[in-house]
KOLMI-444178 format. One line per field, with one value per residue (C-alpha): z, x, y; residue in one letter; chain; residue number from 1. Coordinates in pm, whole numbers, plus 32768, in hexadecimal, padded with zeros to 4 digits. Example, Ala and Ser with C-alpha at 12.3 -4.5 7.8 and 13.67 -1.06 7.14 Angstrom:
c3 c(830C	82CA) $
c1 c(84CE	8557) $
c2 c(7E3E	7F96) $
aa c(A	S) $
ch c(A	A) $
i c(1	2) $
***
This chain:
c3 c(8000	7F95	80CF	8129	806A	816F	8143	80DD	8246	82EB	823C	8270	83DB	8431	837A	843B	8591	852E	84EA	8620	86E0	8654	8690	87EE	880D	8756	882E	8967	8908	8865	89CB	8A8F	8A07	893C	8AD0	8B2C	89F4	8A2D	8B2B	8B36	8C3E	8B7D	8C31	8C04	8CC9	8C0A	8AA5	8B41	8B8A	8A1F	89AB	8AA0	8A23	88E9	892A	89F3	88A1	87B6	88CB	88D3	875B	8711	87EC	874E	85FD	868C	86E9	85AB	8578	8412	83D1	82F0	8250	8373	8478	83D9	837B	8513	856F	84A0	8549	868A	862C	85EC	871D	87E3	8711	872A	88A0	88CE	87D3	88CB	89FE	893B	8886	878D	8639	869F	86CE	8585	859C	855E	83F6	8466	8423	82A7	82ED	8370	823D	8156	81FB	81B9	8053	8003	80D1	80E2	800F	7FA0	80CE	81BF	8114	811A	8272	8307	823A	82E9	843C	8426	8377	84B2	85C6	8521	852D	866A	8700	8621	86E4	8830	893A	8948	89BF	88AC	88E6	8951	8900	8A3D	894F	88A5	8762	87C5	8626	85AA	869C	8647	84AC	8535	85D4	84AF	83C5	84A4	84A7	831F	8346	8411	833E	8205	829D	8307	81E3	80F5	81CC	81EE	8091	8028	80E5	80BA	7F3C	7F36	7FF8	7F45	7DF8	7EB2	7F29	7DC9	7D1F	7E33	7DBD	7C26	7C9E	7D77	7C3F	7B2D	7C41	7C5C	7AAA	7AB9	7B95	7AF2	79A0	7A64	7A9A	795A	78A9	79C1	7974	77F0	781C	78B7	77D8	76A1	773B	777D	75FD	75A1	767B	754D	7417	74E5	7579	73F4	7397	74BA	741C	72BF	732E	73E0	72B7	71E2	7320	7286	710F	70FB	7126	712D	717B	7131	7243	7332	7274	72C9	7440	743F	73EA	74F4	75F3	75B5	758A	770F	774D	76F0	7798	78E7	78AE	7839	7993	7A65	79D8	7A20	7B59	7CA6	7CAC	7E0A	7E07	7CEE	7D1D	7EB0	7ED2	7FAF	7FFE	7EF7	7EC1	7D55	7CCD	7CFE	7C5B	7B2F	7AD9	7B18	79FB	78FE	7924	78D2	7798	7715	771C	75D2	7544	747C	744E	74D0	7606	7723	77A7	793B	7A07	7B9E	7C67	7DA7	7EA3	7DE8	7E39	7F1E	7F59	7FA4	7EFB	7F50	7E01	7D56	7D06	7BF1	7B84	7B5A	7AB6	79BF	7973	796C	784E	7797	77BB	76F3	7609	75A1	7589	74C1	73C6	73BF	7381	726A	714A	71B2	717A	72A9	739B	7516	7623	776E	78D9	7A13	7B83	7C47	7D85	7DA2	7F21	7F8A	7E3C	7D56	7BD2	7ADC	796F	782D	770C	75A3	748A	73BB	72E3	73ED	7409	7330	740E	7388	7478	7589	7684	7602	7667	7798	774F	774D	75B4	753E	7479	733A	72F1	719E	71BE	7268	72F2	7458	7523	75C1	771C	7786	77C6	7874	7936	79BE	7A40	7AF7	7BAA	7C3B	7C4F	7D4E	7E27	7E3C	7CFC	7BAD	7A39	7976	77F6	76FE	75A1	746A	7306	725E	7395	74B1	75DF	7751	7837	79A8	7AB7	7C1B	7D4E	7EB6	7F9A	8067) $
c1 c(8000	8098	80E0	7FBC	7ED4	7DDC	7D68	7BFB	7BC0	7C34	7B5E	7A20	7A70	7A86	794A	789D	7942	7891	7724	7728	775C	7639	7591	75D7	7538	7402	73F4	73EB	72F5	71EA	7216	71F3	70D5	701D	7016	6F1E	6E3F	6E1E	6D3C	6E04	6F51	705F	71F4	724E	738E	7415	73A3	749D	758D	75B6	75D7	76B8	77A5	777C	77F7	7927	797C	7968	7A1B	7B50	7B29	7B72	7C8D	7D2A	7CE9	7DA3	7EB5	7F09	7E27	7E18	7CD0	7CAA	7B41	7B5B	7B47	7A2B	7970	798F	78FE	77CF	777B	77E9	76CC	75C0	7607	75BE	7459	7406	742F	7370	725C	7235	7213	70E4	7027	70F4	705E	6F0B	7033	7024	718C	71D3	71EA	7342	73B8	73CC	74BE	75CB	75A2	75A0	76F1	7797	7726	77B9	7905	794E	7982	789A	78AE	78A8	7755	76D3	7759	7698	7551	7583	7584	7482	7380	73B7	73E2	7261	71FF	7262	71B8	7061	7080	70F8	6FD2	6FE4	6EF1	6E68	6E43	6D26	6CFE	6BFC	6B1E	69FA	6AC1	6BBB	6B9C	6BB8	6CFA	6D6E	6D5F	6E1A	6F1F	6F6C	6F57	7093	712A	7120	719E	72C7	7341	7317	73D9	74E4	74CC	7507	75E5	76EF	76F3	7722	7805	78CE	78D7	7969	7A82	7AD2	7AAD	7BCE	7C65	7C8F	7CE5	7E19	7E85	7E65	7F2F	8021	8041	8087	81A4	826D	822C	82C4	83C6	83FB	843B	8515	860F	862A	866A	878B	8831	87DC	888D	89B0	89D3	89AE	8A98	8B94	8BC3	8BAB	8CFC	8DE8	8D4C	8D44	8ECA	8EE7	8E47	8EEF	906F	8FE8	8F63	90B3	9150	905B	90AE	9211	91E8	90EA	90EF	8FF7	8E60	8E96	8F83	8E75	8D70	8E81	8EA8	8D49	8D2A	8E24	8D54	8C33	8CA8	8D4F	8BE7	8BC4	8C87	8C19	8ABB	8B38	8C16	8ADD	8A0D	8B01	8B26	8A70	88FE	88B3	8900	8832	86E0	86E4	85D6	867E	8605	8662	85F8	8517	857E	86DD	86E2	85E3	86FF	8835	8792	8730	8887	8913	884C	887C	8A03	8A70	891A	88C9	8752	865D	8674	856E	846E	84B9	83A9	8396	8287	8315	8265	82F8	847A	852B	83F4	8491	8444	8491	8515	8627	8706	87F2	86B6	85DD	86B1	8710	8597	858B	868D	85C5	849E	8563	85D3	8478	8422	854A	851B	8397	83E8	8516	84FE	83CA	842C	837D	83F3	837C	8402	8357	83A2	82DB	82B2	81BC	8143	7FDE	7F6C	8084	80BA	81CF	8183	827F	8221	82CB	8237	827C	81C0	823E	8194	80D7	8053	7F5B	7DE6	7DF1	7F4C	7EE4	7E92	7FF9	80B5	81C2	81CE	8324	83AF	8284	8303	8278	83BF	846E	8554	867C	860D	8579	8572	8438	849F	84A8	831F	834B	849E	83F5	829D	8357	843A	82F5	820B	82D7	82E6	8165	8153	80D3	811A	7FDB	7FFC	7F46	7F94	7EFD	7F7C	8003	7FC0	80DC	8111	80DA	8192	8148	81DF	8126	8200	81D1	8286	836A) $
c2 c(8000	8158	824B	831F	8262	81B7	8039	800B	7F40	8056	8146	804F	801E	8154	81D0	80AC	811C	827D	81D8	80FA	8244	82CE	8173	815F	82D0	825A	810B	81C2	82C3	81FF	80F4	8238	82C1	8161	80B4	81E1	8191	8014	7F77	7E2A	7E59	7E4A	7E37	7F7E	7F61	7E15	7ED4	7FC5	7EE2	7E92	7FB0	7FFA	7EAF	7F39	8095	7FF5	7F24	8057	811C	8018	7FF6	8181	8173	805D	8125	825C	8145	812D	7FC9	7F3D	7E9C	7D8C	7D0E	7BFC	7D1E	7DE9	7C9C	7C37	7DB6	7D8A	7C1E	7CD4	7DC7	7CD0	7C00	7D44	7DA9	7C4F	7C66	7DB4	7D15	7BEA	7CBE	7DA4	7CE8	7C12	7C43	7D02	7E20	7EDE	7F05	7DC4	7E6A	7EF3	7D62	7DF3	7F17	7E43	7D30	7E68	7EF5	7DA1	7DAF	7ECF	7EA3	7D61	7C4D	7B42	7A45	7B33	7BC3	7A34	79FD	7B55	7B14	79C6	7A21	7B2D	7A40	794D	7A79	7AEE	794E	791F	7A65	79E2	7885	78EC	7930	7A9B	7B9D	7C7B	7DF0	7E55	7FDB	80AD	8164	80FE	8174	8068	8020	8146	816C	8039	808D	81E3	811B	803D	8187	820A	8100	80CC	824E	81FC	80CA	81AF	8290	819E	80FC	8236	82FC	81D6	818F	82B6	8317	81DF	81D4	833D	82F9	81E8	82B2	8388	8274	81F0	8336	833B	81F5	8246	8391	82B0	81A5	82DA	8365	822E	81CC	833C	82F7	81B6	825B	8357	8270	81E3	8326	836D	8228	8272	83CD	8336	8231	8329	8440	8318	82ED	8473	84BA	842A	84FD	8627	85FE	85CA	8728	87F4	876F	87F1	8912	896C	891D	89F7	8B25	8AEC	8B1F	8BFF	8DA8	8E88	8E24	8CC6	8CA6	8D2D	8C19	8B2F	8B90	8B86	8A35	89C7	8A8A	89D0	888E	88DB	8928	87E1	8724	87D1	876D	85EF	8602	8672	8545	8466	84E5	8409	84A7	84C2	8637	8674	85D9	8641	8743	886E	89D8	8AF6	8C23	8BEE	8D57	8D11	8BAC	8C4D	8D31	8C8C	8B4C	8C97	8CE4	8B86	8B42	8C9F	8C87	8C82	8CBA	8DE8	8DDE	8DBB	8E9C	8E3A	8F37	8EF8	8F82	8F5D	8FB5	906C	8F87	8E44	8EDB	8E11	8D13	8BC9	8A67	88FC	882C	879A	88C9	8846	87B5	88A5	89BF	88C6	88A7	8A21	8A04	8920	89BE	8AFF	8A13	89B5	8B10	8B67	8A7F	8AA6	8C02	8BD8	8C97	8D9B	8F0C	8F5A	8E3D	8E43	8D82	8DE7	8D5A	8DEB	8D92	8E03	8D8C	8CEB	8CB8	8BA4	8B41	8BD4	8BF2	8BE3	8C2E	8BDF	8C59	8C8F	8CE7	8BEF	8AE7	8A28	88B7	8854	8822	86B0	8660	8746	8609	8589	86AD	8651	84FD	8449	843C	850C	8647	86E7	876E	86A9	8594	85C6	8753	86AB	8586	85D7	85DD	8759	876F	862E	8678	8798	870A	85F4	86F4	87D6	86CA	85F9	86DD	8739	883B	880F	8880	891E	8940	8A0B	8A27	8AAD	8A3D	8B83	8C66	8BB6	8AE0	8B3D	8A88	8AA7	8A1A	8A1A	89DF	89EF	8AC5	8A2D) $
aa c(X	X	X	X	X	X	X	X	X	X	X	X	X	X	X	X	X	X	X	X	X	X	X	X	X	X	X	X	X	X	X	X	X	X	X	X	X	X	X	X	X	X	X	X	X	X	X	X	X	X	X	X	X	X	X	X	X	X	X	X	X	X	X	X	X	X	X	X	X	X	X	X	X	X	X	X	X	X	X	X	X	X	X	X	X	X	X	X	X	X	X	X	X	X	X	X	X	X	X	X	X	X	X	X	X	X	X	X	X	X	X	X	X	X	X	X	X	X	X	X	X	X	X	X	X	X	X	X	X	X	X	X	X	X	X	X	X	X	X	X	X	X	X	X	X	X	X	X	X	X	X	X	X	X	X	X	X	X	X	X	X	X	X	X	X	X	X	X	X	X	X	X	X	X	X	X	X	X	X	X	X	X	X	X	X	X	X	X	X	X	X	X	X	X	X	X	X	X	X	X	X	X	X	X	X	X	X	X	X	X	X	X	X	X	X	X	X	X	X	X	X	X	X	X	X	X	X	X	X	X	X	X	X	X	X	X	X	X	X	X	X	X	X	X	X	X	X	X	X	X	X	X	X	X	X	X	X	X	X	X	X	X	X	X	X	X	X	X	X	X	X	X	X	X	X	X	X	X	X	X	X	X	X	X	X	X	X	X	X	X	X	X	X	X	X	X	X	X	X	X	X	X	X	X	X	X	X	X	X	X	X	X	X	X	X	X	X	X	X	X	X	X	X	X	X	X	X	X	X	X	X	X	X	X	X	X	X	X	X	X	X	X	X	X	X	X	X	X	X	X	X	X	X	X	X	X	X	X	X	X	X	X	X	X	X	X	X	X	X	X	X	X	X	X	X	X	X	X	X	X	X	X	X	X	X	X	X	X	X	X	X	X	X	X	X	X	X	X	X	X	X	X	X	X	X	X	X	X	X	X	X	X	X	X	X	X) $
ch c(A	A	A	A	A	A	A	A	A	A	A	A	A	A	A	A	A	A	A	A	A	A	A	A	A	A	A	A	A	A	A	A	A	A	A	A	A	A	A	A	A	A	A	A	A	A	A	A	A	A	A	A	A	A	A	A	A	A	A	A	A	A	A	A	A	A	A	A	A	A	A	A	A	A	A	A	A	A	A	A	A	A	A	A	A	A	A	A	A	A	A	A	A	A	A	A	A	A	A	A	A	A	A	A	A	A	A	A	A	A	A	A	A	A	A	A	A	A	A	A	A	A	A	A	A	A	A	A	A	A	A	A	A	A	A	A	A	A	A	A	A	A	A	A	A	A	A	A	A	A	A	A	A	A	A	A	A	A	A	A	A	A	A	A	A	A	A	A	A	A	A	A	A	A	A	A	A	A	A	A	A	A	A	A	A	A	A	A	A	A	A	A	A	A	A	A	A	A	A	A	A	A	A	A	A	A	A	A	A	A	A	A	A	A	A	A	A	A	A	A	A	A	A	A	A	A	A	A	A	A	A	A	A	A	A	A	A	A	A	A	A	A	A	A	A	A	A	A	A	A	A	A	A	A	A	A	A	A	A	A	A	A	A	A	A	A	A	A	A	A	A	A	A	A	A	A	A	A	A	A	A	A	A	A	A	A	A	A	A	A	A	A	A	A	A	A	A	A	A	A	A	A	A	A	A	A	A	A	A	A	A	A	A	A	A	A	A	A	A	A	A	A	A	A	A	A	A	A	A	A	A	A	A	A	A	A	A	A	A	A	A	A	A	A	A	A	A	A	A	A	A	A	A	A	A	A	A	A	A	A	A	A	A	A	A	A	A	A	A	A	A	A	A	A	A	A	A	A	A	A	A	A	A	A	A	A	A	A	A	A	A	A	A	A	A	A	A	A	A	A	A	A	A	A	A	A	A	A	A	A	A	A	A	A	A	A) $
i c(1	2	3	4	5	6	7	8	9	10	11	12	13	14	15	16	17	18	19	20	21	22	23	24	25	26	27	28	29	30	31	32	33	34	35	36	37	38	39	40	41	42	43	44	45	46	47	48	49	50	51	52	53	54	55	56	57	58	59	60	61	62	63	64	65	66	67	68	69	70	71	72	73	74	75	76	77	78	79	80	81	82	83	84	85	86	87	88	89	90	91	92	93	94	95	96	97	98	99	100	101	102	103	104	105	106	107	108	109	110	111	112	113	114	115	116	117	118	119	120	121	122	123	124	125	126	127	128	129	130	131	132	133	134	135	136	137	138	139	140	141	142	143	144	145	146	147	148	149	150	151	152	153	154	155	156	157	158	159	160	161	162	163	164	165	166	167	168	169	170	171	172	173	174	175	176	177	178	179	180	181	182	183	184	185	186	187	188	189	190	191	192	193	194	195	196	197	198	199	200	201	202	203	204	205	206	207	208	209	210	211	212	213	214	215	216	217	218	219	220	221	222	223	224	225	226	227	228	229	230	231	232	233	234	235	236	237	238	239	240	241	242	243	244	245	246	247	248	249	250	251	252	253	254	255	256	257	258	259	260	261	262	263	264	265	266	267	268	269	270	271	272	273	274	275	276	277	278	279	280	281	282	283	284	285	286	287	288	289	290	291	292	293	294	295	296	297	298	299	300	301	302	303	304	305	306	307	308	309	310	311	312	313	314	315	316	317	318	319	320	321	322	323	324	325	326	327	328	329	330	331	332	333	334	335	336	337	338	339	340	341	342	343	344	345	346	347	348	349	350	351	352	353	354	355	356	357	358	359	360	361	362	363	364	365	366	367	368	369	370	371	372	373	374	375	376	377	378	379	380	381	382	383	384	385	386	387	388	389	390	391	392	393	394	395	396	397	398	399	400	401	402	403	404	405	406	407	408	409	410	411	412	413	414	415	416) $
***
């Protein structure tokens, strides 16, 4: 079971813990006021009694809950026979089945149906149909109401107590099957984290494995290019230099890949602003065009997040690269970052108004190998790098694009 993801037994047991509370309540009331409305003497102290017991169980139960107890099916199935036993034993003590709420039999074999598996439904329904024979058969006094209305009271008593079991009935099951809707969206959100995580690892040992074999060709390039520094004057000289610079670049990046990744995929404090500008500055070195727009908001300066530093700015850097190429070859290029501060959350936009994703591949966009760049211009892991990094550590990415009009890019992150 993924951490922080609660088992369905749990969930059921404590939703039944909650009912029998309410049960209890009911149990006392109705013996309270029902002993004043029936002309037959009932035991009003040993109808206590069981509730009482009863009370004591779901008392020790909660605590054992707050313990840190982990139901299982067994344990819930054991509650609800727990729960008949103790109806069965307040039926036989007023009445038997002349008590309209001997209905209430059909709550408890309607909580097992929906909670518990198919034996356990079989083995309530079971003990209910011979709790309900054995009060038929037993020699029992039947209530016998004081007024000369005692029908009419009695269809009044079996009309509440039709209202109590449909109010039982419904408010359980509802509120059972939407926590385990949320329990199950948890677990699809859990599954897609460690596929992610999964995938993750891969590419790292992928990366590793592909910057292992680009170490000789570039070592290659750098002696050529020195060579090139040597026989050339003039601008080519510079082109040459250039070349050597980059391929250093390189190199670094190939040694920092190679490098153990503890460091780098350990979330730790930083101030966002900082790291923002610091990875604008490492993708635009040696880059003429395009220029980003950077915009701050003044209560986002300084704000602190929790994430993967190394990580993340790399992300940042191929988030511009995306934009840069989206926006290659436009006379009137725009490459736009911003950061503003939203509540606790930070939001950091990169937006372009390049040439956008077609609306066909929107639900496609961030997945791992998925670009719409041509071959060889993209592996399709930027989008994807950069999800990973925020969502791990409780953020999200949000995408909007429009084919011809540009792509928005927005990361959401919490502050630390």
């Amino acid at each position: 079971m993924p951490l922080g993801i609660e088992s369905a037994p749990l969930i059921n047991l404590r939703w039944i813990v909650r009912l029998r509370w309410l049960a209890v309540a009911g149990q006392i009331a109705t013996i309270m006021v029902g002993s004043r409305m029936v002309a037959t003497t009932i035991p009003e102290h040993a109808l206590l009694l069981v509730c009482a017991l009863l009370a004591l169980v779901n008392g020790a139960t909660q605590l054992w809950l707050l313990r840190g107890g982990q139901p299982t099916e067994r344990t819930a199935g054991l509650h609800l026979l727990t729960d008949v036993t103790a109806l069965t034993a307040l039926l036989a003590l007023s009445g038997g089945t002349s008590n309209p709420f001997s209905l209430l039999y059909l709550v408890h074999i309607t909580i097992a149906a929906v909670v518990l598996p198919a034996r356990w439904v079989l083995t309530l329904a079971g003990a209910a149909a011979l709790a309900y024979s054995t009060l038929e058969f037993l020699p029992v006094t039947p209530l016998d109401l004081k007024s000369a209305n005692g029908a009419i009271l009695e269809q009044r008593g079996a009309w509440i107590a039709f209202l109590v079991a449909t109010t039982f009935i419904s408010t359980f099951s509802f509120r059972i099957s939407r926590a385990l809707r949320k329990r199950e969206i948890e677990l699809s959100r859990a599954r897609a984290a460690a596929e992610g995580a999964e995938r993750f690892a891969a590419l790292g040992t992928l990366a590793a494995g592909t910057a292992h074999e680009l170490n000789t060709p570039l070592g290659t390039i750098a002696i050529l290019a020195g060579e090139l520094i040597d026989q050339l004057e003039g601008d080519r000289r510079d082109e040459a230099r250039e070349i050597r610079a980059q391929v250093r670049r390189c190199k670094e990046i190939i040694t920092s890949m190679l490098a153990p990744r503890g460091a780098d995929i350990e979330p730790e404090e930083f101030a966002l602003d900082e790291a923002v500008t610091r990875a604008l500055a490492l993708w635009q070195d040696g880059r003429r065009t395009p220029r980003p727009d950077f915009n701050i908001a003044p209560d986002a300066v300084g704000v602190k997040v929790r994430l993967p530093r190394h990580a993340f700015e790399q992300s940042i850097g191929n988030l511009l690269e995306n934009a840069a190429e989206a926006t290659e070859g436009r006379a009137d290029c725009s490459v736009r970052i911003t950061l503003v501060r939203d509540g606790d959350d930070l939001r950091l936009t990169v937006a372009d108004n390049g040439v956008g994703v077609p609306e066909a591949l929107h639900n496609r966009i961030g997945e791992p190998f998925f670009t719409t760049k041509g071959p060889g211009k993209g592996s399709g892991l930027g989008l994807y790098l950069a999800r990973h990094v925020v969502e791990r550590q409780g953020g999200e990415m949000l995408v909007t694009s429009s084919e011809g009009a540009g792509t928005e890019v927005v990361l959401v992150m919490p502050e630390a």
